[in-house]
Every structure is written in structure tokens, then in C-alpha cells.
N, C-alpha and C positions, 0 to 999 in steps of 0.2 A: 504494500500500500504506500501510496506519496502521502508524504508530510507535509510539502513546498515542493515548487519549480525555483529551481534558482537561473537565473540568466548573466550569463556573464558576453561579453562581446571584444570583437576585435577594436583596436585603438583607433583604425576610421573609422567604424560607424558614425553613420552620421547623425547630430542630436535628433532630428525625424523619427530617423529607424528605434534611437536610444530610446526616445518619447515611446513610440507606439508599441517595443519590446514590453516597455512597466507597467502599460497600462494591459495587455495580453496575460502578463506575469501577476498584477493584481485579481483580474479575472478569475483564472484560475488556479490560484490559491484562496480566492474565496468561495469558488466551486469545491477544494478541498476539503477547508471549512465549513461548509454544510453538510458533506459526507461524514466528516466527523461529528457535527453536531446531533444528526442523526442516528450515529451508532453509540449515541450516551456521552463525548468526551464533551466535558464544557468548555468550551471555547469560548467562555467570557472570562475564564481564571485562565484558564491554558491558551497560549499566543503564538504565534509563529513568530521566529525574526529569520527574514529573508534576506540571502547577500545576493548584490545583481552589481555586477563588474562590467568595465570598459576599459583594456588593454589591464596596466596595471593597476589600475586604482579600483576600490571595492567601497561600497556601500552598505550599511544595513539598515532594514528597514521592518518594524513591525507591522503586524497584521493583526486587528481585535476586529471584534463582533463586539457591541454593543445594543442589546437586542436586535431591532431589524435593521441598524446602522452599521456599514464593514467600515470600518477605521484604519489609515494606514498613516505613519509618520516615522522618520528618523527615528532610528536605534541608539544612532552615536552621533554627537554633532560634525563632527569632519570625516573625511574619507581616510581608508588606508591604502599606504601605497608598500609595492612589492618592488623590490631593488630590478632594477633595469641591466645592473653590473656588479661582477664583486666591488669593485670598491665600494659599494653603498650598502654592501650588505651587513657589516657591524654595526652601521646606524640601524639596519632596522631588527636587527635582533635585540638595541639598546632600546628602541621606540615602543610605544604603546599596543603596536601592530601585534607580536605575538599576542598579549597579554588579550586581545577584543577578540584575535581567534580563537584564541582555547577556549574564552568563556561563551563563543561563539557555538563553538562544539562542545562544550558544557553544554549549554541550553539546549541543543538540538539533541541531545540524547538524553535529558532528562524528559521533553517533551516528548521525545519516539518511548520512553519507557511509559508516560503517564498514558498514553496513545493506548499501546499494545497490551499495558495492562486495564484500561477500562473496556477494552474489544474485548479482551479476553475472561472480564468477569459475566459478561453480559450472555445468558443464556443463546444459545445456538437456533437461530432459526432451522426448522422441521423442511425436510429435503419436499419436494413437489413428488407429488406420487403417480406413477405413471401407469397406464392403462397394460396389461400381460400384453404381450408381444407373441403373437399368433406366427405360426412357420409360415411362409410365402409358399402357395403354393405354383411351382414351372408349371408351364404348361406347353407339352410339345411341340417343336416346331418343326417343318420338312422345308428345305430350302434345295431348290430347286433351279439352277441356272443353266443354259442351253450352252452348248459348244458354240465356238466361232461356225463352223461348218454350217451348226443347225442355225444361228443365225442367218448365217447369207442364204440358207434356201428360203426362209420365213420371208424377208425380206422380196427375193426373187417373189415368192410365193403370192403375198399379197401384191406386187406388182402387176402380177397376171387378174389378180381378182379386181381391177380397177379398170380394165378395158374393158 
């Protein structure tokens, strides 16, 4: 089962395509969000945060339900950015960056455990019952096709029955 769509894109894209990517990405993770609400998880304490990236820089952004209102805003106030080159990578193992991913994937996997354990306390819907299944019965067939030979006389044949 999905949790979130996360979209991440190439460093052209253009803001158009970026635009119409989040709001695709909101869509359907609010379409995911009703699936969940549906199967018992509350989704007004339990939230999604979604990361949607353009080349190296990432974003995060929650996702609530607020009864029939889906709510979405900044996670974090600034973006994180991913080193381009080693030399920038001590900065970013010094920066904030790790520290918003892990907690990042903290949240994401305490929400896939709150997810899988309220699906899983939730009694099993009763399979659809289906009608016995009667043997088909064949029924013989004789197949029957003329030679070349007996064609050309057929042919010949009714040629003569047409004068």
C-alpha cells in the first residue's frame, strides 16, 4: 500500500511543469488519504510529510485533513540542499540537512507502523462468494476442408452451372 507519492524532478524542469507536478502530487496523496481514512487510520492525528525535489534541493511538505478540508503547508521553513561536489560535502554533513532526513525517515516509518498497525487490527473483510463452477461441457466438432484439387473442380464446377 502507498503512504505518499513523493516527486522529485530534474534541475530544468520548468516552474510550469514544477507547478503542475505538486499540485498532481497533492491530489493524490489526498486520494491516499481517504483510503486511509477509510480503512480506520485517523488522519486528522496521523499526517503525511511529503518530500518533492528539483535537481538538488528538496522540500517538505505536510498533508492534514481537517474534516472535509485537505490542508497542505511547509514542513521546514527552507529547502535542503544535496552537495553538487565533494568539496561541499563536509558542509553538508555539518548542516541541518542530515538531521531533517533522518527525522524525515523517523516520521515516515513511525507513520507506515501506525498505518499497518490500524489495517491490521481492523477485522478482515469476508471474501465475495462465488457461484460452484459447473464442468464446461465440449461439444464435438468435425472440420472438414477440401483439397486444393477439390477446390479447382468446385470452382470449375459451379462455372459450368452458370451458363
Amino acid at each position: 500500500m502507498d503512504l505518499s507519492i513523493r516527486v522529485l524532478k530534474s534541475s530544468t524542469a520548468s516552474y510550469t511543469t514544477c507547478e503542475q507536478q505538486q499540485r498532481k502530487a497533492v491530489r493524490l496523496n489526498g486520494a491516499i488519504l481517504m483510503e486511509l481514512k477509510d480503512k480506520g487510520v485517523d488522519v486528522e492525528q496521523n499526517f503525511l510529510v511529503i518530500a518533492e525535489g528539483r535537481g538538488l534541493a528538496v522540500n517538505f511538505y505536510t498533508l492534514r485533513r481537517y474534516g472535509d478540508v485537505l490542508g497542505a503547508g511547509r514542513a521546514i521553513s527552507s529547502s535542503i540542499w544535496f552537495p553538487a561536489h565533494v568539496s561541499q560535502f563536509k558542509r553538508f554533513l555539518l548542516s541541518d540537512t542530515m538531521h531533517i532526513l533522518l527525522a524525515f525517515a523517523e516520521h515516515t516509518r513511525r507513520y507506515g507502523m501506525e498505518v499497518a498497525d490500524t489495517i491490521a487490527a481492523r477485522p478482515a473483510a469476508p471474501l465475495p462468494k462465488t457461484p460452484p463452477r459447473r464442468p464446461a461441457e465440449l461439444k464435438q466438432y468435425i472440420l472438414l476442408t477440401p483439397s486444393k484439387q477439390n477446390k479447382r473442380s468446385r470452382i470449375a464446377d459451379n462455372a459450368d452451372d452458370c451458363d
